[in-house]
ROKE-15936 format. One record per residue (C-alpha): residue number from 1; residue in one letter; y, x, z. Coordinates in Angstrom, 1 decimal, padded with zeros to 4 digits, m for minus. Layout:
+-----+---+--------+--------+--------+
:   k : r :     c2 :     c1 :     c3 :
+-----+---+--------+--------+--------+
: NUM : A :      Y :      X :      Z :
...
+-----+---+--------+--------+--------+
END
This chain:
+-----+---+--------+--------+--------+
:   k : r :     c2 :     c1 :     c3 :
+-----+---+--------+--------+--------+
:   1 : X :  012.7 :  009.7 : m021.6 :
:   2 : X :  013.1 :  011.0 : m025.1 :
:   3 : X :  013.6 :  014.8 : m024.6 :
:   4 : X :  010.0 :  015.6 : m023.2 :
:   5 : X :  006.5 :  013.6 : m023.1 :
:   6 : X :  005.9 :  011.5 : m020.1 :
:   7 : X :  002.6 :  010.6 : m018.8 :
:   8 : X :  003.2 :  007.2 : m018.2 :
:   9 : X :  000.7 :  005.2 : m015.8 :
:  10 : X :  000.3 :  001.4 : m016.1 :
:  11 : X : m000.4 : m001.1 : m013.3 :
:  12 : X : m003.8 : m001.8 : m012.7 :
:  13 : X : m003.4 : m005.7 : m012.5 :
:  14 : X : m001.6 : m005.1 : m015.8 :
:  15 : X : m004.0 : m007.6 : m018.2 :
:  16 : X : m002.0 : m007.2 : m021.2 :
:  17 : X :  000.8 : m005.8 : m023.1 :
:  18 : X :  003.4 : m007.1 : m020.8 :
:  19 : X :  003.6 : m004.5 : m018.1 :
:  20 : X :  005.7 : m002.0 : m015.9 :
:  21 : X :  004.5 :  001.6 : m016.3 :
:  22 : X :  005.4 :  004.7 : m013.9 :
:  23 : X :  005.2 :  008.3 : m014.2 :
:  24 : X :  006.7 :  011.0 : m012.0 :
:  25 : X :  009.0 :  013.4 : m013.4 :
:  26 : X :  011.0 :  016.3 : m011.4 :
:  27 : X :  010.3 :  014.7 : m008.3 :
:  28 : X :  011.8 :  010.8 : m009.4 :
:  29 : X :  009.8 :  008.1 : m010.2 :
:  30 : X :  010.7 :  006.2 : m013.7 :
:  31 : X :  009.7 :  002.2 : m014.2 :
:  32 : X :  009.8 :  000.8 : m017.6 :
:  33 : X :  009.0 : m002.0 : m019.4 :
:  34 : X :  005.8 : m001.5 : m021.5 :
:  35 : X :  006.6 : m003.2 : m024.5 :
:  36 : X :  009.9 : m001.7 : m024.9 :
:  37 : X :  009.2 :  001.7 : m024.0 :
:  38 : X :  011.8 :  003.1 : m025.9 :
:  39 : X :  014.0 :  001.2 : m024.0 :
:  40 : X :  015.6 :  001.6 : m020.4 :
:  41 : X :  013.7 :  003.4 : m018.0 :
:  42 : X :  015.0 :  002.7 : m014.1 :
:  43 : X :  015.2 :  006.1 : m011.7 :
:  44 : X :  014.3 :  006.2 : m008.2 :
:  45 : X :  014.0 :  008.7 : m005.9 :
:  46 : X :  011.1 :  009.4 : m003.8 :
:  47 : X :  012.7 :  008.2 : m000.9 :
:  48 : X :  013.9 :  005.3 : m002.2 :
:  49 : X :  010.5 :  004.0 : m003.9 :
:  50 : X :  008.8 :  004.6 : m000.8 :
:  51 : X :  012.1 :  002.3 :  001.2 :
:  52 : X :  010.7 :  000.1 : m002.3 :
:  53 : X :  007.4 :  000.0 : m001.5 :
:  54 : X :  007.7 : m000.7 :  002.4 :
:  55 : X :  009.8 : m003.5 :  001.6 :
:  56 : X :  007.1 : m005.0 : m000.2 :
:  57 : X :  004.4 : m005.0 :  001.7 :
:  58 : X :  007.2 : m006.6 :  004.4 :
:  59 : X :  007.4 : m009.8 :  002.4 :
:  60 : X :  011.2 : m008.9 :  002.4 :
:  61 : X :  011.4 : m010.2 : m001.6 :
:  62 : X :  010.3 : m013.3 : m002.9 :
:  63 : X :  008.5 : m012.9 : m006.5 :
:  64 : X :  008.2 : m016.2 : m009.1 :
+-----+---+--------+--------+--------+
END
């Protein structure tokens, strides 16, 4: 988001610079990349983080 400053949250098991960072703007959330914050920035709706989230805590993905 280039157009207007974004208060930008990182993840509290974030140890260094290699993070995702949210923020909520207009009702979306936005996930980036924190050390290319210029860079993409992913949109979700409310609805669909929260589908996200519930997922999750499922165990339906397997992170390496």
């Amino acid at each position: 988001m280039q157009t207007r400053e974004v208060a930008w949250t990182r993840s509290s098991f974030c140890a260094d610079t290699n993070c995702v960072e949210l923020a909520t703007v207009d009702g979306e959330i936005l996930l980036r990349d924190s050390k290319v914050a210029e860079g993409g920035v992913l949109r979700f709706s409310r609805s669909e983080w929260d589908d996200f989230r519930t997922a999750v805590a499922a165990g339906e993905f397997t992170f390496q």
